[in-house]
N, C-alpha and C positions, 0 to 999 in steps of 0.2 A: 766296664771291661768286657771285650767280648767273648766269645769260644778261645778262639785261635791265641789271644795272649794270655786267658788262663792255661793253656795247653801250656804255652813258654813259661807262667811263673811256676806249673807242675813239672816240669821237664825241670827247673830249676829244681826243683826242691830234691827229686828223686835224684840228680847228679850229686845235690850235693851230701846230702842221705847215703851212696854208694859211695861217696870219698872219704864219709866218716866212719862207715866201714872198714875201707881198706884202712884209714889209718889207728883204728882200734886192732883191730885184727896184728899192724908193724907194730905195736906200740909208740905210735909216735904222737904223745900229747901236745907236744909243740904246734901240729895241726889243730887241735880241736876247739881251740875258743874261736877260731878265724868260720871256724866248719858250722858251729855254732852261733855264729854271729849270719851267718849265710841262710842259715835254715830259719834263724827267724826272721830276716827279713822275706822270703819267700812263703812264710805260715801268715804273716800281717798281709803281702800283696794278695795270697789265695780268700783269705777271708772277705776281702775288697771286694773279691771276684765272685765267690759264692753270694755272698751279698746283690748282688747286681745282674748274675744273671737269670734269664728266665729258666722258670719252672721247669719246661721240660729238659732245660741241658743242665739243671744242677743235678738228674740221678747221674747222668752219665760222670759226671765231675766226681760224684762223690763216689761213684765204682774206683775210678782213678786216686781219690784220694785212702781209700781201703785199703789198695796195692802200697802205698806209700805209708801208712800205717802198719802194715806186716813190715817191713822193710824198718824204720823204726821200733820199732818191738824187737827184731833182729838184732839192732844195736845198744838196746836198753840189758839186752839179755847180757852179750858182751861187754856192755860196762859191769853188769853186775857182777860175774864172775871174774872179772878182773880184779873187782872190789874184795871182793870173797879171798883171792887168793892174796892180797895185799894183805888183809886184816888177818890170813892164820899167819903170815909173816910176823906183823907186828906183834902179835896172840908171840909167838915160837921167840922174840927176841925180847920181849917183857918178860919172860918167862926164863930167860938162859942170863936175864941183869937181875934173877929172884922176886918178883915182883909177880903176885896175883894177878893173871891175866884178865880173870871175870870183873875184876873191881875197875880193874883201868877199861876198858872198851866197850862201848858200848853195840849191840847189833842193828844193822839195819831199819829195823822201826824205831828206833832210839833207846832201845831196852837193854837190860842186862841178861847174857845171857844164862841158864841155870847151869851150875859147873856140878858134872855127872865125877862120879867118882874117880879118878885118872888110878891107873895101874901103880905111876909112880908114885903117887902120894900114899898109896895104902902098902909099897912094897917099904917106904921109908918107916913107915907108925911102927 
């Protein structure tokens, strides 16, 4: 693969990278397995492409592929705290059906999180 069509399978990736943005940002999950399905066939074509091309146009490639990892990192972020505010949801509605929130959920690295003393449980004792 040469320059000029990794330039097109990066110019893929970053469009479709900015439209998973925008649709993180609307909330519109109905976009993002399509968004997703897009970016990785675009990470398979660039790796083709890194593979293949010479030495000295893969730094220039991989400056380009830097911007497009900032740019994902951006949307890793906003998945997370989308997550984040999903789970004090679930956290807040396990808790108002009486149910120990710490036992039921686990946090993001698969652990349980330590349940700090709540105001309301020690205004109940």
């Amino acid at each position: 693969m040469n320059r000029s069509a990794a330039d097109s399978v990066l110019a893929d990736l970053v469009q479709a990278l900015h439209a998973e943005q925008q649709a993180l940002v609307r909330g519109d999950a109905d976009a993002l397995p399509a968004l997703a399905g897009a970016k990785s066939q675009a990470f398979d074509r660039l790796a083709a492409a890194v593979r293949s091309a010479p030495r000295a146009g893969r730094a220039e490639l991989m400056q380009a592929l830097s911007a497009a990892r900032r740019l994902n990192d951006t949307n890793a972020a906003l998945v997370a705290t989308r997550m984040a505010v999903n789970r004090a949801r679930l956290d807040t509605l396990l808790s108002l059906a009486g149910h120990d929130t710490g036992a039921a959920v686990y946090g993001a690295q698969g652990n349980r999180p330590t349940l700090a003393a709540s105001p309301r449980a020690s205004a109940s004792a």
